[in-house]
C-alpha positions in Angstrom: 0.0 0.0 0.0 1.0 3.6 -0.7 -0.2 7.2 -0.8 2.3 9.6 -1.9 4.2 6.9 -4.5 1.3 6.0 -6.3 0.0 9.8 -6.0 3.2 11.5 -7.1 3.7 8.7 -10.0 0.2 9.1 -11.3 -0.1 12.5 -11.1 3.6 13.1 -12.7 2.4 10.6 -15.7 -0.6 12.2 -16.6 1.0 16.0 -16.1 3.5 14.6 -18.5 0.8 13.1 -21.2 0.3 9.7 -20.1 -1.8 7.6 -18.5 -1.2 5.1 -16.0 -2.3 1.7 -14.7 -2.5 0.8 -11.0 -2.2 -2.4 -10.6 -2.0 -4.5 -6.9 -1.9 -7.6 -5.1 -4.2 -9.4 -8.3 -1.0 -9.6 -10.3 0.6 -11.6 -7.7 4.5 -10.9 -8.8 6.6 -13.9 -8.4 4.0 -15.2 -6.5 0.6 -16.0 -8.9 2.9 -15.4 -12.0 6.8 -15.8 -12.6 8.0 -11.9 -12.2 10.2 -12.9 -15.9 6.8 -13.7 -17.2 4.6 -10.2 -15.6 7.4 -8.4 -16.8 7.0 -9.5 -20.9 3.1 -8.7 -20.6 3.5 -5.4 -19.3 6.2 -4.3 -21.5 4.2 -5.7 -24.7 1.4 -3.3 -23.7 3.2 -0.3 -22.2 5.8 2.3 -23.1 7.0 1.8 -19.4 6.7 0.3 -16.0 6.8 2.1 -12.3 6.7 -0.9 -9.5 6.9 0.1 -5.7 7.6 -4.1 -4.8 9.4 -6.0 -1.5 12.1 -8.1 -2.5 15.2 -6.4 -4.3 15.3 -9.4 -6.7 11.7 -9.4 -8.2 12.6 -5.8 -9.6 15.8 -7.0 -11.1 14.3 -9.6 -12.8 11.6 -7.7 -14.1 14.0 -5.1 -15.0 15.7 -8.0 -17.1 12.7 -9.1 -19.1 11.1 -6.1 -19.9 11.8 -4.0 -23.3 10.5 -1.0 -21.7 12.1 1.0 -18.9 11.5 0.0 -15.5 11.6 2.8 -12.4 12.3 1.2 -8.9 9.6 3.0 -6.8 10.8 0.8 -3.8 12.3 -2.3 -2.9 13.7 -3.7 0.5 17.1 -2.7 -0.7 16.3 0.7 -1.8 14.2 3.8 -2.6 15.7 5.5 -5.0 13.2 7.9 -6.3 12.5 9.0 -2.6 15.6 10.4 -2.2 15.7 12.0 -5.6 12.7 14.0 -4.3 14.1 14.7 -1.4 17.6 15.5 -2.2 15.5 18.6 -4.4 13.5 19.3 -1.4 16.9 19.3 0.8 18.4 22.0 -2.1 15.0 24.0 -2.1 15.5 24.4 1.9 19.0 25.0 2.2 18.7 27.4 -1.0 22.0 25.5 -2.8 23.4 22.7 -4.4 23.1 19.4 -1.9 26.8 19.3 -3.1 29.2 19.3 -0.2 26.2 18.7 2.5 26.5 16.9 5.6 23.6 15.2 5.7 22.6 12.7 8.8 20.6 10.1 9.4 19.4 8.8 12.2 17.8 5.3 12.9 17.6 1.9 11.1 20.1 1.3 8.7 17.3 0.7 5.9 16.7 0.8 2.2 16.1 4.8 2.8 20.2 4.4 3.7 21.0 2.6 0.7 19.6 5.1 -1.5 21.3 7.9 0.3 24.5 6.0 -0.2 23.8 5.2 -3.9 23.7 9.1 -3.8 26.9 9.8 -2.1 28.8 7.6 -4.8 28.0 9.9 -7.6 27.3 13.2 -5.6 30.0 15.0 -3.3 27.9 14.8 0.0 29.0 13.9 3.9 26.6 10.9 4.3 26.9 10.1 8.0 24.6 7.3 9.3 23.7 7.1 13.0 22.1 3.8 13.9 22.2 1.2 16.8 25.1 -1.5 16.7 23.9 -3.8 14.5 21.7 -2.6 12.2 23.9 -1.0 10.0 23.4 -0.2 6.6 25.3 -2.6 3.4 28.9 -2.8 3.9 29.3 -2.8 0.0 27.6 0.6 -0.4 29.8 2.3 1.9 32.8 0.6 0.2 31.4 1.8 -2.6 31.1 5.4 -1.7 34.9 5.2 -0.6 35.8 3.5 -4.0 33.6 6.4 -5.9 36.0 9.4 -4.8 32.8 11.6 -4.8 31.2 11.6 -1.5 31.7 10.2 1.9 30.2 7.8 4.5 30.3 7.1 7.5 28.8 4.8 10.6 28.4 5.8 14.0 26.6 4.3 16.9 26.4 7.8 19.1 23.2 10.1 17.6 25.0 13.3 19.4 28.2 13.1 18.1 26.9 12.0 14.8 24.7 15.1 13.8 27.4 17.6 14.9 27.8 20.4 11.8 24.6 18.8 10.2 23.1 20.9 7.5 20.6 18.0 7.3 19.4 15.9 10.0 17.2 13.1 8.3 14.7 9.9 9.8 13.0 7.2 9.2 10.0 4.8 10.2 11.8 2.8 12.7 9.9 -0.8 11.6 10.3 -0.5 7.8 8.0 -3.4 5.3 7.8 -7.0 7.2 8.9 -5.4 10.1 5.9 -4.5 12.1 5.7 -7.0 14.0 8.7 -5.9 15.8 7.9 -2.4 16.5 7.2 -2.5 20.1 10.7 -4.4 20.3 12.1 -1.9 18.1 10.9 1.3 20.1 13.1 0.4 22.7 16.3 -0.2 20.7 15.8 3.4 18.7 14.2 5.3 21.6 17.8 7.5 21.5 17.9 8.1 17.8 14.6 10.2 17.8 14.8 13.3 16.5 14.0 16.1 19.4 14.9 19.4 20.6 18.1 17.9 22.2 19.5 16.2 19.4 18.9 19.5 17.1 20.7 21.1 19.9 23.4 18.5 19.3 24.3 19.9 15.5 25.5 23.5 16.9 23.3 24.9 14.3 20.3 27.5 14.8 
């Protein structure tokens, strides 16, 4: 289920011309139907495909069998297209390029993270994630990020000491998809990464 990814998605198609297709749980993805196999029907009937999915690997391979172009609009690994928007929203507050922002995170080291570090490996941002040990985000996206030349990254366990010079201080839902079941449990671990008057405090910034 969604609100503002289907909203912004439909709304942006039909702005731009088009019309789109909504289509839920009937297509059954990998599930009802091989994902290789929804991928080929959609792509014979449509000049491209938006899917907001769970698991990482159904949008590759739909991403591999279709002839059209296919937008990630979430996956477990990723949402790319949310931080696109807000990378533009971060620019539109700040008044400036994102370039050479310290932007901060604090919570579960998520799919939100992923993105943010897919971001820092082409832009020159600070990327500085503050999380509990143990839930950290991919090892191979911060290597990336050092391997890219372009931005930086870097893990911390302390919320105060990570949000110090912050031009951005960014959160998350602390139970993300197939998670809810271990929100109360999860409260408890990420009670200290909230976002409050304290932790703003905590960047030295008015």
């Amino acid at each position: 289920p969604s609100t503002r990814t289907r909203v912004s998605f439909e709304s942006g198609f039909f702005r731009l011309g088009g019309h789109a297709l909504c289509l839920g749980e009937e297509v059954g993805i990998g599930k009802r139907e091989a994902t290789k196999d929804v991928a080929r029907v959609l792509a014979g009937m449509n000049e491209l495909l938006m899917a907001r999915l769970y698991a990482h690997s159904d949008m590759l391979e739909l991403a591999e069998y279709s002839d059209v172009p296919v937008i990630n609009g979430l996956t477990d690994f990723n949402h790319p297209c949310q931080i696109m928007a807000d990378a533009l929203t971060v620019e539109e507050v700040l008044g400036r390029s994102i370039e050479g922002a310290r932007v901060v995170y604090v919570g579960d080291g998520n799919n939100i993270v992923n993105s943010w570090l897919e971001l820092a490996c082409v832009m020159n941002i600070d990327f500085v994630c503050a999380c509990p040990e143990g839930y950290e985000p991919s090892a191979d996206l911060i290597a990336a990020v050092e391997a890219s030349g372009l931005g930086t990254a870097t893990v911390l366990n302390d919320p105060i000491a990570a949000v110090k010079d912050a031009d951005v201080v960014y959160a998350d839902v602390w139970a993300s998809m197939q998670q809810k079941e271990e929100a109360e449990a999860r409260e408890k671990i990420f009670m200290p990464y909230q976002v409050n008057e304290e932790l703003m405090a905590a960047t030295g910034k008015e």
